[in-house]
N, C-alpha and C positions, 0 to 999 in steps of 0.2 A: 504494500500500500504506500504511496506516493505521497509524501509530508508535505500539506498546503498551514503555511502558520494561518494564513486567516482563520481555514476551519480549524486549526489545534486550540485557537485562542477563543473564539466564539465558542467552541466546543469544552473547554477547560469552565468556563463561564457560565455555561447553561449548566454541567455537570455540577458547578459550585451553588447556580438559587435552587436547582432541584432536590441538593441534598437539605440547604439551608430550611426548604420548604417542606417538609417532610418530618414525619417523625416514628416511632416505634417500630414495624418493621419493613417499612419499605425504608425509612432512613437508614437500618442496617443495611437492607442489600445492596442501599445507593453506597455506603462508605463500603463494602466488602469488593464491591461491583467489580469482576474481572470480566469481560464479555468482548472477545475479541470481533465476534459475528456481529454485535451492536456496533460496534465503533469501524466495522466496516461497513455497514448497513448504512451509520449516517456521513460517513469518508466519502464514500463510492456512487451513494446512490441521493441518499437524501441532501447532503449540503450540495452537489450538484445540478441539483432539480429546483432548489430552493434557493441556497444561500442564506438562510436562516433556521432558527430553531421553532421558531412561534407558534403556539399551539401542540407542540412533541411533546409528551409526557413519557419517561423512564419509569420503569416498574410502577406503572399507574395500578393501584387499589380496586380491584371490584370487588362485590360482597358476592358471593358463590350461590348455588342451589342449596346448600348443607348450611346457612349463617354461618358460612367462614368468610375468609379472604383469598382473592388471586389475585396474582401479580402479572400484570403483562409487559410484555420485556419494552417495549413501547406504543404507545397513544397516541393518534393525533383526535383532537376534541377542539370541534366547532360546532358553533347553532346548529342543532339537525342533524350532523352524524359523528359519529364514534366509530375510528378505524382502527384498529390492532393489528399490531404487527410481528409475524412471529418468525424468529431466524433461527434456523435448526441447520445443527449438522449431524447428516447422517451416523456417521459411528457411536461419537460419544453420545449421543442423545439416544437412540431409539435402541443402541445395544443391550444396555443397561434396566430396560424397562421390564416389569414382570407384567402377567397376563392382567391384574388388577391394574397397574399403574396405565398401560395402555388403552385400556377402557376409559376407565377416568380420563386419560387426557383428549377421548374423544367424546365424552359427554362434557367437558368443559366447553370446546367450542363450539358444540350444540348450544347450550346455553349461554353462549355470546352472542350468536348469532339471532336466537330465539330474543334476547334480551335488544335487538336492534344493531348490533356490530356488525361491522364488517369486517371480515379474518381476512387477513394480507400475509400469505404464508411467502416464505424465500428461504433457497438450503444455503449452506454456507459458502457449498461448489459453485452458485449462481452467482450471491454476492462475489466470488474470487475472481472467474470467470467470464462471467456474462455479466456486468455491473449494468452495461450502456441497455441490454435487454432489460433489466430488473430497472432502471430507472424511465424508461416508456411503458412497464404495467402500473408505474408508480403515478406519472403522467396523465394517462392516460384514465386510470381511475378518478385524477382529480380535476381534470379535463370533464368527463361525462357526469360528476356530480355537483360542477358548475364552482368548484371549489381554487382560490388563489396561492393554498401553501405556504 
């Protein structure tokens, strides 16, 4: 991934009122946060479609089916829609998963989507890959729901 200080510095900055503004455990995850698929997510795709953060939330808070909480690796939240964005890489993620964990994590985005979300899935291979692809479904999305980014 190619070092633009704009986005390192814009990016150092949004990462610092997200943690500021946060508290119990999504402010853990934000100060733990090692997430290289995010940070190439908004490298690769999102600071070059935008050039801003505005509206992006990290590990955004939903309240679950079960009154728990989920975390979503990123949000963008405007008037009218709520998009989720989810960056997976195949080995480490889906190896590890047992028959219950995969379940769940497919009635989770049932109930995102049911609750009005829109799921924006991306592998890690794409974001490394195919960035310029993965930033025209990004486009393109926020193109047809009339939306500025």
């Amino acid at each position: 991934m190619q070092s633009d200080e704009s986005f390192e510095s814009a990016y150092a900055m949004w990462m610092e009122t997200q943690r500021k503004s946060s508290r119990g455990e999504r402010k853990r995850r934000l100060t733990e946060m090692s997430d290289p698929a995010g940070k190439l997510f908004l490298a690769q795709v999102w600071w070059p479609s935008f050039g801003h953060f505005s509206g992006l939330v990290a590990e955004c808070e939903v309240k679950d089916f079960k009154d728990g909480s989920r975390y979503l690796p990123y949000a963008y939240l405007t008037e009218g829609y709520k998009i989720c964005f989810e960056l997976e890489d195949y080995g480490n993620h889906w190896r590890d998963f047992n028959r219950y964990q995969f379940a769940d994590h497919l009635m989770r985005q049932n109930h995102l989507v049911k609750d009005g979300w829109i799921v924006m899935r991306f592998s890690y291979d794409d974001l490394q890959e195919s960035s310029r692809r993965c930033q025209q479904v990004l486009n393109q999305l926020f193109g047809r729901l009339r939306l500025l980014g």
